[in-house]
C-alpha positions in Angstrom: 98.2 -43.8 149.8 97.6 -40.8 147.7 96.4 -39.0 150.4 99.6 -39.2 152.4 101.4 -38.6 149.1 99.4 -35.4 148.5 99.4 -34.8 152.2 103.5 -35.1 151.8 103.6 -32.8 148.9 101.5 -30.3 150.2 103.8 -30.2 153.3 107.0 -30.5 151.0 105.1 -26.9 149.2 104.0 -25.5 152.6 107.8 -25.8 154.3 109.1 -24.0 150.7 106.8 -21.2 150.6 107.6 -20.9 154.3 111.4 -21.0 153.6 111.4 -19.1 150.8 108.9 -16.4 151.7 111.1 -16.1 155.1 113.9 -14.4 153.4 112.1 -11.6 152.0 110.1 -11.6 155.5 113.5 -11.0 157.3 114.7 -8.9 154.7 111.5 -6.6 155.3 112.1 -6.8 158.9 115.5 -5.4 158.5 114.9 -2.7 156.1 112.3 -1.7 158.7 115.1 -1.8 161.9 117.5 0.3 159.3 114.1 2.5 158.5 113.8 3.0 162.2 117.1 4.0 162.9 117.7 7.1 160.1 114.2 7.8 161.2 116.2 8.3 164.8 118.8 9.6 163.0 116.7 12.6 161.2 114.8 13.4 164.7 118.5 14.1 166.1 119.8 16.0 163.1 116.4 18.0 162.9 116.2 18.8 166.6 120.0 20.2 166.5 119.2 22.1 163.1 116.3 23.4 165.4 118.1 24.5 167.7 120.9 25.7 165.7 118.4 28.4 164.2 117.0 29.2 167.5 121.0 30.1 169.0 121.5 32.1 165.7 118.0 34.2 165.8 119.4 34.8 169.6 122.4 36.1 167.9 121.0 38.0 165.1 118.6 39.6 167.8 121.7 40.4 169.7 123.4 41.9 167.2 120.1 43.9 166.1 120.1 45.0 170.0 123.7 45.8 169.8 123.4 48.5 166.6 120.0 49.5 168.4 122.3 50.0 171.4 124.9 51.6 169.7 122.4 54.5 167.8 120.2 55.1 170.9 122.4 55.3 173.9 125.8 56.2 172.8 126.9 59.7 171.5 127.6 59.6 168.1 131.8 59.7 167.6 131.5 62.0 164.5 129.2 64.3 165.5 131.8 65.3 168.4 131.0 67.4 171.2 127.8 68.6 169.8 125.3 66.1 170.3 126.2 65.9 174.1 126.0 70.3 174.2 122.5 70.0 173.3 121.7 66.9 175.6 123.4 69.2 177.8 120.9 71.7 177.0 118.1 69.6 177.3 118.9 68.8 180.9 119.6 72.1 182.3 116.5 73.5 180.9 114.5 70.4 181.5 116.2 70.6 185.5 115.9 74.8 185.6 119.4 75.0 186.4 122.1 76.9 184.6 125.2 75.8 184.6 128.2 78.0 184.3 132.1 77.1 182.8 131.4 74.1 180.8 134.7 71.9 180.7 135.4 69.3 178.6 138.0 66.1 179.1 138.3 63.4 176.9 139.2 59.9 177.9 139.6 56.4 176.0 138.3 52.7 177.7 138.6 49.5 176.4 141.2 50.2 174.0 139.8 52.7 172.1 136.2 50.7 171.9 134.7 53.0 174.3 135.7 57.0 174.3 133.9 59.1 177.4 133.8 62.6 177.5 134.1 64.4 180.8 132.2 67.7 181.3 132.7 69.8 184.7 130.9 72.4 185.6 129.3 74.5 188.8 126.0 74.4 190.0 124.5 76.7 192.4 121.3 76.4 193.8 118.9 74.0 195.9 118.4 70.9 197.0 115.4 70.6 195.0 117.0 71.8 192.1 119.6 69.5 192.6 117.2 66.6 193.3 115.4 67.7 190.0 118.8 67.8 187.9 119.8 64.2 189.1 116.5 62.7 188.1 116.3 64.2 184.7 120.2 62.2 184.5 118.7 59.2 185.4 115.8 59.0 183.4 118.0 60.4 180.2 118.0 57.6 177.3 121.8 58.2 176.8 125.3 57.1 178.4 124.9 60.3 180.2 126.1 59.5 183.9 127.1 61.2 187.0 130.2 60.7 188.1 131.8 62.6 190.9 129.8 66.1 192.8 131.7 68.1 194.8 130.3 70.6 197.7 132.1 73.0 197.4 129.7 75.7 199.1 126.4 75.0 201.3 124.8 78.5 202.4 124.7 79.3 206.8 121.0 78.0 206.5 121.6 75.0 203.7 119.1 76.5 201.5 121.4 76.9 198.6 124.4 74.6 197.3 127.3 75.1 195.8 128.7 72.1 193.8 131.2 71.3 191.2 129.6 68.7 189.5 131.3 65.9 186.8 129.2 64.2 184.2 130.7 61.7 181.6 129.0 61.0 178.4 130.0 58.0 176.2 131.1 58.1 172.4 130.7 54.7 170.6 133.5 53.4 168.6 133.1 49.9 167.2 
């Protein structure tokens, strides 16, 4: 008989410790479900923060590009006509050409975000020559481009050209 009545209390002690100690055990298991899910939470919020700094280092090197672009490539607007005379210059002596008449036109694109300056002049000489002048365009770092030649003169035996040939050169304004 006092078995069964020890046996009974140790049950009766077994069943509250098991009740008892199931509260804080479910309690644990859901602070560990709402641990789980702001862990979740801080992935998805670090990931976009992540990527939010790579799409703004993309801009920032953009922008970087874009004054990069605007002090290599582009004529300065203040130092006028200038900059592009000695370019100019540069070319001619570069090509062996000389170039006679410079003329200049000015034009506006973009409203007024671009400006281009046109300069005409005539050229008289070979097809090497020629061939020479329009590779030292294309390999010139600036907004320096061709943009209209006219024959206006090719010799009885083609040996020598005359052209009136149209460059435009391009002023940055931002």
């Amino acid at each position: 008989m006092q078995l069964r009545l020890l046996f009974l209390v140790f049950l009766l002690v077994l069943m509250f410790f098991f009740f008892i100690s199931r509260g804080p055990q479910q309690g644990y298991l859901n602070l560990a479900d709402e641990l789980k899910s702001r862990e979740n939470v801080y992935s998805d919020i670090e990931q976009r923060r992540t990527a939010s700094a790579e799409e703004w280092a993309g801009w920032e090197e953009a922008y970087r590009d874009m004054e990069d672009l605007k002090k290599t490539y582009f004529y300065q607007e203040g130092e006028g006509v200038n900059g592009l005379l000695l370019d100019l210059h540069k070319i001619f002596t570069e090509a062996g050409i000389t170039a006679r008449s410079l003329r200049y036109n000015y034009a506006s694109l973009e409203k007024d975000q671009v400006k281009k300056i046109n300069v005409t002049f005539n050229f008289t000489g070979s097809y090497l020559i020629l061939k020479k002048f329009l590779d030292t365009i294309e390999r010139f770092p600036k907004f320096l481009l061709l943009e209209n030649i006219d024959f206006m003169k090719i010799s009885a035996n083609g040996s020598i050209l005359e052209l009136k040939i149209v460059l435009a050169g391009y002023y940055e304004n931002f």
